[in-house]
N, C-alpha and C positions, 0 to 999 in steps of 0.2 A: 528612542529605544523601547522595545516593546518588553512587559514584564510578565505574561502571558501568553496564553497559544491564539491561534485564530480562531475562527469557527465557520469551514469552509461549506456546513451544512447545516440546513434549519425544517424544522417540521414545525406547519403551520394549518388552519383548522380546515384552509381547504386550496392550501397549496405549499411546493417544498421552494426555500432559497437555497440554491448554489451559487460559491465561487467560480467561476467558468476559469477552470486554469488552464485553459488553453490560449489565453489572452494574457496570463501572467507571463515577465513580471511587469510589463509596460502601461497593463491596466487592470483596473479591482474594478470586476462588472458580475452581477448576479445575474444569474438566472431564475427567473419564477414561474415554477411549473406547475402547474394544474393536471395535465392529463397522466397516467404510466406510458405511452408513448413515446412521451415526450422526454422521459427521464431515464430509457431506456436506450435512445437516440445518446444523451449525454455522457452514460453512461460509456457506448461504442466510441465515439467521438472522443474520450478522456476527456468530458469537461470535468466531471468527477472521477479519483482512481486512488489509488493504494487499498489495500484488500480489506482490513479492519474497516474501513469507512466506507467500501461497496457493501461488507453487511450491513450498515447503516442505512446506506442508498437502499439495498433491498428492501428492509422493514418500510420505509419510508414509501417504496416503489408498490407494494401491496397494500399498505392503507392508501393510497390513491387509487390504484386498483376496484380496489371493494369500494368507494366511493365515485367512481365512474361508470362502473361496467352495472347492468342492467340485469344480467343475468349470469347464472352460475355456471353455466357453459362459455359465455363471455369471461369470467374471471379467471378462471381453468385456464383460457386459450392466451389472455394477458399474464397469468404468474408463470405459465411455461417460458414464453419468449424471455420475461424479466429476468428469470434463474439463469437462464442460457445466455445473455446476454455478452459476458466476459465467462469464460472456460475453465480456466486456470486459479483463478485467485477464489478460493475455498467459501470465504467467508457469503458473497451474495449468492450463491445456489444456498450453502447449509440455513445459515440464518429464515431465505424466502421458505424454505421444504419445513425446516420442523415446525416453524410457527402456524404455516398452512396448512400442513397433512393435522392439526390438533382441530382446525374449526373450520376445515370446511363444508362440513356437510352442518353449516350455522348456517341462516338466512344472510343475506348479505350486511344488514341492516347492522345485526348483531357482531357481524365477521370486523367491520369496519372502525368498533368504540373497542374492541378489545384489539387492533391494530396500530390502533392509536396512541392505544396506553405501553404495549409491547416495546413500540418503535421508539418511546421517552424512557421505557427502560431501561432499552436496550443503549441506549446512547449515555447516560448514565453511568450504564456497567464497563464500556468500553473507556471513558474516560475515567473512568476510577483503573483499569487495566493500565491503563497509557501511563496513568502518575505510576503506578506501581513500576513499573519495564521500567521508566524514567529513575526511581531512587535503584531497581536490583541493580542495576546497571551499571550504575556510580563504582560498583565493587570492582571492576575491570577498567576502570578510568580512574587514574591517579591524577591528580592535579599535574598539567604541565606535559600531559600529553600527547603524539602528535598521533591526530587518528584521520584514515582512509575511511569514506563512505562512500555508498554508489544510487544514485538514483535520487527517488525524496520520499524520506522516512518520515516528516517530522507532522504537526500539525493540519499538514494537507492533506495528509492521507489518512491519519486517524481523530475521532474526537480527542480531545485533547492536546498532551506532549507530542504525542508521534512514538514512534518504535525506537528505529538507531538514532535516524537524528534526535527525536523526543530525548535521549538519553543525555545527547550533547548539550543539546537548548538548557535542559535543566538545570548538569550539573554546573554549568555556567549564567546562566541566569539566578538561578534560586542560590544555590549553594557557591556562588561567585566562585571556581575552580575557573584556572586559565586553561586553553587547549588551543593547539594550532592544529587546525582541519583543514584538510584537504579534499576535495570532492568532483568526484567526474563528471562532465558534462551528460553525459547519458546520453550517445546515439541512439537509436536518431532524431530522437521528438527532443531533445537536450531537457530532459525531467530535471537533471542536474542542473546544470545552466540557466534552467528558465526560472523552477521552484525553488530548489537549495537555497539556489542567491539570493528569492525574492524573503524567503526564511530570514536567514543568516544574515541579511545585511540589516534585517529590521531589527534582529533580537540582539544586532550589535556583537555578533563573534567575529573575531579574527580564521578568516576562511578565504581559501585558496581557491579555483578554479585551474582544473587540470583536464587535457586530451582524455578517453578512455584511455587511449594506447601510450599515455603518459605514466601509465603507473606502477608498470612494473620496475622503470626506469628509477624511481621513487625510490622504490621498496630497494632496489640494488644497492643505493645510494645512501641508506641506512637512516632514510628522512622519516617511515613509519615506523610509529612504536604497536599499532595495531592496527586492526580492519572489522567493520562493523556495518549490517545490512540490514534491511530487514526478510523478512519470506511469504510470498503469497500462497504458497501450500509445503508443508512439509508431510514427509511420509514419517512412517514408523519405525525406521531402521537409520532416521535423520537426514535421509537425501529431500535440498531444500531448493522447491523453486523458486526464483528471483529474478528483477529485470534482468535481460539478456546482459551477459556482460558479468555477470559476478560467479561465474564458473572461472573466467580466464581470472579472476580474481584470486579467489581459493587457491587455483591451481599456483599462482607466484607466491601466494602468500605460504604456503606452504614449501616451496622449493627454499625459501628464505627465510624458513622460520619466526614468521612473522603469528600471533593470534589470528585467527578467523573468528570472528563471533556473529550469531545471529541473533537478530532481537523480536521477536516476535509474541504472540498473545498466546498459550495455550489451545484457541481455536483455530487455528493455523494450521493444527495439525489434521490430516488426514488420517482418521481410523480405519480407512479402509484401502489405502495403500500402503502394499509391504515397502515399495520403494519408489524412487522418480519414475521409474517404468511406468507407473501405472495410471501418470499423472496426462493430462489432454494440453500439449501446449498448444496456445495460441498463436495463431497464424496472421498477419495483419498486411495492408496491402503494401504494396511498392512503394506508390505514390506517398508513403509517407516518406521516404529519403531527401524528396526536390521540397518538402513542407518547414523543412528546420531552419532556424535564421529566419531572413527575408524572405527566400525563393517560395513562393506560392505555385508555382507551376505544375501541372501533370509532368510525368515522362514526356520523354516522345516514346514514339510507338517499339522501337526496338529494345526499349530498356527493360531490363527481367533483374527483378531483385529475390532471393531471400530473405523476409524481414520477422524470424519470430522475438514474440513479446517478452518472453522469457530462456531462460537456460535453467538447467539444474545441475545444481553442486554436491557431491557424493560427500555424506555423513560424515566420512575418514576423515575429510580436510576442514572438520567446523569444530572447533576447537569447544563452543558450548554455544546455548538455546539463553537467553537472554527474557524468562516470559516473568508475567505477574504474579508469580508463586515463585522466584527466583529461579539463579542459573541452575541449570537440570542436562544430563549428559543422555544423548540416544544412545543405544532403541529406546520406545515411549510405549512398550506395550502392556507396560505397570500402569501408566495414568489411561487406560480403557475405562 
């Protein structure tokens, strides 16, 4: 049983380790990347993902950058693709933009020690963030309680605890609280299924695996005492994007009087959208449907899917923001 988080990212002096989770939970195999290409590739692919630790990727993604590319017109044309790489999830455009728009017009030479030292800071900061979400969090988790997550909040996807689930791990690791968790498999890549599990089974919680379309079923059934997520952009007025799937969530969680809570970092939030409108979902192929479980196959050719990456959950139905300066209610246009 594990008494700490993992650590599914590593910055090293002249290349990054990932955990390739897209091979979890059946195998622990790193990746070691030397080029921004390369880590930009991993990025699209989810071998790394959850939003707090694609800012990480990013920092990470730019000091390789400035230590590969040759020229400043060459760095320009690799931090554009990096930033744009995943749309939606807030933290690797902001993180790549403000560190970059401060020193680029530095020689590269220069760009690259102060990327370096940025990217251990910044990794630092988020992990002291994650303990933090991890204890505010406890306030809404009473011992003995039965919580709904959706996706994978914890470790994987941040340095550190993680978000929702970072909240679970904790107060059940650290602070020994019991909790029976429930958690969806995550169509269609099974984020749930594949991460959650490989989480939860390690850190020794009692957790459930359930259908998505299992959970309203739950909540009717008077089996959840709450629901907790995390958010890869939140707007200003609290409408919060999340893996697809956690709008249908809100929506029962609320017919049923059930908490909605989000767990997120402060950076999370979008200061420049008044609301989900304004937000860029991500679009992703088909071919991920026949990829979940076993089946490795393409389509065949007549198959047409809609597969976006996220959904967004309107403000009304989020009961509170779960971040490292504690639970805080929208709008958020005080903390500008």
């Amino acid at each position: 049983m594990r008494s700490k988080p993992f650590q599914a990212l590593q910055l090293f002096e002249d290349h990054v380790l990932l955990l390739d989770q897209t091979l979890l939970p059946h195998q622990e195999s790193y990746l070691k990347i030397t080029h921004v290409k390369d880590l930009i590739r991993a990025i699209q692919n989810l071998s790394v993902r959850g939003a707090p630790l694609l800012g990480l990727a990013g920092l990470y993604g730019l000091y390789l950058a400035a230590l590969t590319c040759v020229s400043l017109e060459e760095l320009d044309a690799m931090v554009f693709e990096l930033s744009h790489a995943r749309p939606t999830a807030i933290q690797l455009s902001s993180c790549i933009q403000s560190s970059y728009h401060k020193y680029r017009h530095l020689p590269i030479e220069k760009q690259r020690v102060i990327y370096f030292t940025e990217a251990r800071n910044y990794e630092k900061q988020i992990s002291e963030e994650s303990e933090n979400i991890a204890k505010q969090g406890q306030k809404v988790l009473p011992d003995g309680s039965r919580i709904l997550t959706h996706c994978n909040t914890g470790s994987l996807a941040m340095s550190g605890w993680g978000t929702a689930l970072g909240i679970i791990l904790y107060g059940a690791c650290v602070l020994k609280k019991y909790f029976q968790v429930f958690y969806t498999e995550t169509r269609p890549l099974q984020q749930g299924l594949r991460l959650s599990s490989f989480e939860l089974d390690r850190f020794g919680i009692d957790a459930t695996c359930i259908a998505d379309s299992a959970a309203a079923s739950l909540m009717k059934e008077n089996k959840i005492d709450l629901i907790i997520t995390g958010a890869d952009r939140i707007a200003l007025n609290g409408d919060s994007a999340n893996k697809i799937g956690t709008y249908m969530l809100a929506v029962c969680a609320h017919f049923h009087h059930i908490p909605f809570y989000i767990a997120a970092p402060i950076s999370t939030i979008d200061f420049d959208a008044q609301s989900g409108q304004d937000f860029v979902i991500e679009l992703r192929e088909a071919k991920e449907f026949w990829q979940c479980a076993s089946e490795k196959k393409n389509p065949p050719g007549y198959f047409k899917a809609l597969n976006p990456a996220f959904d967004v959950s309107p403000g009304e139905l989020i009961s509170g923001y779960i971040t490292e300066k504690g639970l805080i209610q929208a709008p958020f246009h005080h903390l500008k």
